[in-house]
C-alpha positions as CSV (number, residue, x, y, z in Angstrom):
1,X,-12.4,-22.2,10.0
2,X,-11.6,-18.8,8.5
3,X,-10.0,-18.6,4.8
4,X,-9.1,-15.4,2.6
5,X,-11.2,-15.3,-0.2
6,X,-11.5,-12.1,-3.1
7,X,-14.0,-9.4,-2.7
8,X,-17.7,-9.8,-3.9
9,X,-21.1,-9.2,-2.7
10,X,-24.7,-9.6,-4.1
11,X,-25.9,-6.1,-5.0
12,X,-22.2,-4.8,-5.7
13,X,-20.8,-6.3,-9.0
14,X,-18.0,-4.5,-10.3
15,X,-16.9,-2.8,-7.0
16,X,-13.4,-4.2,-6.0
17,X,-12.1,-3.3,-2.8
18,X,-12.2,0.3,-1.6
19,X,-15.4,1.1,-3.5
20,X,-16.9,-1.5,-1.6
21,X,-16.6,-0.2,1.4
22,X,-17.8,3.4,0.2
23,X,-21.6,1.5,-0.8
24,X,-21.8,0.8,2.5
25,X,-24.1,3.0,4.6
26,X,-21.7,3.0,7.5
27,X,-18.7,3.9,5.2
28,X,-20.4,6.2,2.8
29,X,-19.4,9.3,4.7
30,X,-15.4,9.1,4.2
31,X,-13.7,9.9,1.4
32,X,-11.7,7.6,-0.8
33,X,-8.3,8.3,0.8
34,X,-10.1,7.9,4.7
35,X,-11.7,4.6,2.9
36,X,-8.5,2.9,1.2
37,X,-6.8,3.9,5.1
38,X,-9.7,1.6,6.8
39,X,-9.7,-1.2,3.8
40,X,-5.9,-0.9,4.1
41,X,-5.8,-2.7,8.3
42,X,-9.2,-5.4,6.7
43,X,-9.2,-9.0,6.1
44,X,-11.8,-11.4,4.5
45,X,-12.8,-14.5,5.7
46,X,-15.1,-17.5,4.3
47,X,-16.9,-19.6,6.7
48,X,-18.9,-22.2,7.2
49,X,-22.1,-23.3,7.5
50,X,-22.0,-24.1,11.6
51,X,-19.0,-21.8,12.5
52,X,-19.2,-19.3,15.5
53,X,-18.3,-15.8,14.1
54,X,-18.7,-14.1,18.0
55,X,-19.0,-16.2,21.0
56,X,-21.2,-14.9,23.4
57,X,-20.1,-13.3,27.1
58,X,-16.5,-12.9,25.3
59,X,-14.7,-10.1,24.9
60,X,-15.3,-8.7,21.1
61,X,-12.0,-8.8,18.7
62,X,-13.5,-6.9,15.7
63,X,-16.1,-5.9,13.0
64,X,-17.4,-8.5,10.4
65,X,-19.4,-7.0,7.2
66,X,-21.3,-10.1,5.8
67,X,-20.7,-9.7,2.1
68,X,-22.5,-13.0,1.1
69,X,-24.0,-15.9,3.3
70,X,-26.6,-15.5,6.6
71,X,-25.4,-15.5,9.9
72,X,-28.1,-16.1,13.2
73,X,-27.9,-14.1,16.1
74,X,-28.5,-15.6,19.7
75,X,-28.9,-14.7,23.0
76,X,-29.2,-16.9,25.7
77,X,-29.5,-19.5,23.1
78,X,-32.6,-18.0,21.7
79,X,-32.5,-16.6,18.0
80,X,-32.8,-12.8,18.1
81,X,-32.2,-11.7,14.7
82,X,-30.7,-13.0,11.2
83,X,-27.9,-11.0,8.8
84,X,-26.8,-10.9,5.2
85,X,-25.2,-9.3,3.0
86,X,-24.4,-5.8,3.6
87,X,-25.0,-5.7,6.9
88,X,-22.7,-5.6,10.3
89,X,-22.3,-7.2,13.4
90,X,-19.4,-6.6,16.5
91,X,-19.2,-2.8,15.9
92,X,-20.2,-2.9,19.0
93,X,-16.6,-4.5,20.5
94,X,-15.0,-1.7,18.4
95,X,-16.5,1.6,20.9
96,X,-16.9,0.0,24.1
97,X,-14.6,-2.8,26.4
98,X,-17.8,-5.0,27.3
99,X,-18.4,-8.7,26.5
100,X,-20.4,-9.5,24.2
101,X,-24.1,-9.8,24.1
102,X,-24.9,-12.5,21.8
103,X,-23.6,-15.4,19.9
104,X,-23.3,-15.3,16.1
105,X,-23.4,-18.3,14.0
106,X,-22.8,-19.1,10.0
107,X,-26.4,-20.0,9.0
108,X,-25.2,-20.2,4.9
109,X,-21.9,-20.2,4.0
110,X,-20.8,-16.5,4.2
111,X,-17.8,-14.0,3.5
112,X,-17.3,-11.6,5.8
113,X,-14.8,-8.4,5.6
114,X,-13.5,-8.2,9.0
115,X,-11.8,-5.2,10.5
116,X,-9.8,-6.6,14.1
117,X,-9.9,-4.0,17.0
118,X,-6.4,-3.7,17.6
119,X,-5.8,-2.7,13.7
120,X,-9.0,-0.6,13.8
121,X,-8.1,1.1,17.6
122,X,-4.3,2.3,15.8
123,X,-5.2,3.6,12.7
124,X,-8.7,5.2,14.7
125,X,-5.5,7.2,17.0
126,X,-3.4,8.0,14.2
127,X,-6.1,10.1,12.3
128,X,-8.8,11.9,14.5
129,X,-10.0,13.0,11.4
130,X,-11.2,9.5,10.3
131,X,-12.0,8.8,14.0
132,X,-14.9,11.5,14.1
133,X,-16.4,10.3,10.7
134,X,-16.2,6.2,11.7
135,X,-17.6,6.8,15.3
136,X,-20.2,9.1,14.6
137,X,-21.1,6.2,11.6
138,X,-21.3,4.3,14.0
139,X,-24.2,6.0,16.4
140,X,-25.8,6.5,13.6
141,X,-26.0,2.5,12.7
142,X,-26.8,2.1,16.6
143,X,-29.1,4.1,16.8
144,X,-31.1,3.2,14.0
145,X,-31.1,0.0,15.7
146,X,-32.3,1.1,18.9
147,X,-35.0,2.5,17.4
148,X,-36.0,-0.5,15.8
149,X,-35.9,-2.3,18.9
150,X,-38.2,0.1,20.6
151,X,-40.5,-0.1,18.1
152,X,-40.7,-3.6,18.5
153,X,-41.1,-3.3,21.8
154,X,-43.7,-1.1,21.5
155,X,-46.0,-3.6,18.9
């Protein structure tokens, strides 16, 4: 079950809110204004050890940031991949109207920042602006992952 819980995350003492978002490689491009905006529509979230973050073949409701914990990724019940802090998972459900691909489960007890698609998708139209920067952040974090997969493949 999902809780609020205050901001923190190994690697970034000292950075409250806002300036934690900007250490993040996906946020690092907007400014502090375009940051607070984003932060502005987030939550947080502790969960547990056991909980389902993303169910798999479901529509996707938002992007987490794991900002302490480990989370498993699964596909067709098979473990593809684990995350920590720093890094994200659903961004995918934020650009695209498909069901998810995998199913994402609390490993560790984790924190999560989590920014829900209908928040994200309304302050996205009221600033274009913003819109560019976060979108084009994210093919960036996409397609560094794609080329990790290929490489992968490739070995």
């Amino acid at each position: 079950m999902a809780t609020s819980a205050p901001l923190s995350m190994p690697g970034f003492e000292g950075f409250e809110g806002v300036e934690l978002l900007q250490k993040l490689p996906l946020f690092k491009t907007l400014t502090f204004d375009e940051t607070r905006r984003l932060f502005a529509v987030a939550r947080t979230e502790k969960r547990a050890k056991g909980d389902v973050v993303i169910q798999e073949n479901e529509l996707g409701g938002a992007l987490y940031i794991v900002k302490s914990g480990s989370l498993r990724v699964l596909a067709d019940g098979k473990e593809v991949n684990r995350v920590g802090a720093g890094e994200l998972l659903g961004e995918m459900s934020l650009v695209d109207e498909l069901l998810t691909s995998a199913r994402v489960e609390v490993v560790e007890d984790a924190e999560l920042l989590v920014l829900p698609r209908r928040e994200f998708e309304a302050l996205m139209t009221s600033d274009l602006a913003l819109q560019v920067k976060v979108y084009r952040a994210f093919c960036r974090t996409l397609s560094e992952r794609l080329r990790r997969a290929n490489q992968a493949a490739i070995r």
